[in-house]
N, C-alpha and C positions, 0 to 999 in steps of 0.2 A: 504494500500500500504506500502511495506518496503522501506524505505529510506536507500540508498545506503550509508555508508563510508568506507572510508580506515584510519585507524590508529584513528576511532573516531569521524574524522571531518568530520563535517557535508557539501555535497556537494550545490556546488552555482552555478547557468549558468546563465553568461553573454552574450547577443546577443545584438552587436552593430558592426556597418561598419566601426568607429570611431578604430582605436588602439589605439589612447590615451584614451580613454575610459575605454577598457578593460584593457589596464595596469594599470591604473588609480583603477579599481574595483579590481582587480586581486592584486595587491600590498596593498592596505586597506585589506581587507578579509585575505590572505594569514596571514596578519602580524596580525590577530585578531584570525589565529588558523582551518581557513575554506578551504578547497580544492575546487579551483576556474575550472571549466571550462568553454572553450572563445569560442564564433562560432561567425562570423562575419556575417552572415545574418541567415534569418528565415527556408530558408533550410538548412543550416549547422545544425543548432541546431536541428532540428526534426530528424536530421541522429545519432545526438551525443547522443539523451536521453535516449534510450533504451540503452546504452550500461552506459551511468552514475547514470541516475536516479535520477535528482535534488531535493534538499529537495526544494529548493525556484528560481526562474528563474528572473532576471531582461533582459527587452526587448526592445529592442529601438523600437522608432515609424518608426522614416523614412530611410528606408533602402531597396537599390536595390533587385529587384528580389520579393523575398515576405516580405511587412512591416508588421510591428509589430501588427499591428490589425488583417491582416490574419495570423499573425504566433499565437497567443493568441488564436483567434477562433480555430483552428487547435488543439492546446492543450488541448481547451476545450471538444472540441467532442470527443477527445483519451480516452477510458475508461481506459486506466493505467494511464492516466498523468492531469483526469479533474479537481482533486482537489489537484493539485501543487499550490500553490500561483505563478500569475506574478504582478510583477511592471512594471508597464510601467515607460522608460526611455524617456525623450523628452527635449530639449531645451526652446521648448514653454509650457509658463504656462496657456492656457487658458480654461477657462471652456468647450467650445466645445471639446477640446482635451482629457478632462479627461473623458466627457458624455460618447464621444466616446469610452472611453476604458474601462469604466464600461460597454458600452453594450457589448461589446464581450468578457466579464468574467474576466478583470483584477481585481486584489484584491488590486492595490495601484498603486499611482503615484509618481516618485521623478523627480523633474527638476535639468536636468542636469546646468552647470556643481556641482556636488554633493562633499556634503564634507564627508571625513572620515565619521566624527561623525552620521552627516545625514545617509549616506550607511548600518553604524554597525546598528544603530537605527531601521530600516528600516528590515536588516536580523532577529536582535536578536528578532521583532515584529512578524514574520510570520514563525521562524523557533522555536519557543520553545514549538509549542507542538510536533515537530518531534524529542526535545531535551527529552520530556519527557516520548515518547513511550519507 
């Protein structure tokens, strides 16, 4: 799969219902050099992908409409988009939460609220072999 940029930087999709969140992601990233896009639930983002093409996806669990585990599943079965990395985003840390988001093909977890350094950590982890095609 090609990974889309504009001007180099490597693109990132944020899916959370939260806008302090996504400003929150969109302000760290942005200022680390990465072109952020925000969908605010799980169908927004499955309209925006094809048209950005994320190298890495972070995705909230709990959000109206379709959450984060049917939005992950979804991504997975998309034969353009099954070997994107997500993270899942959650407020709760517990092992049930994470099971769950391993079984329907997340590649990581970050408990929100996340810090810079956590988020950069987190991209620079899943997005550098897309840095090094």
């Amino acid at each position: 799969m090609t990974i889309s940029t504009d001007n180099g930087a490597l693109k990132i999709m944020v899916i959370d219902d939260s806008s302090t969140i996504r400003r929150s992601a969109e302000i760290f990233m942005g200022q680390a050099g990465y072109q952020v896009v925000l969908a605010d639930d799980g169908f927004d983002a499955l309209a925006k992908m094809n048209d950005h093409h994320p190298a890495l996806i972070f995705c909230d669990i709990l959000m109206p409409r379709l959450d984060g585990y049917q939005t992950c599943a979804l991504i997975r079965k998309s034969a353009r988009f099954h070997s994107t990395p997500v993270v899942m985003l959650s407020s709760k840390d517990g092992l049930f939460d994470r099971a769950r988001g391993a079984m329907v093909g997340s590649n990581a977890y970050l408990t929100k609220p996340f810090t810079k350094d956590s988020l950069l950590r987190t991209v620079r982890e899943y997005t550098a072999a897309a840095v090094s095609r």
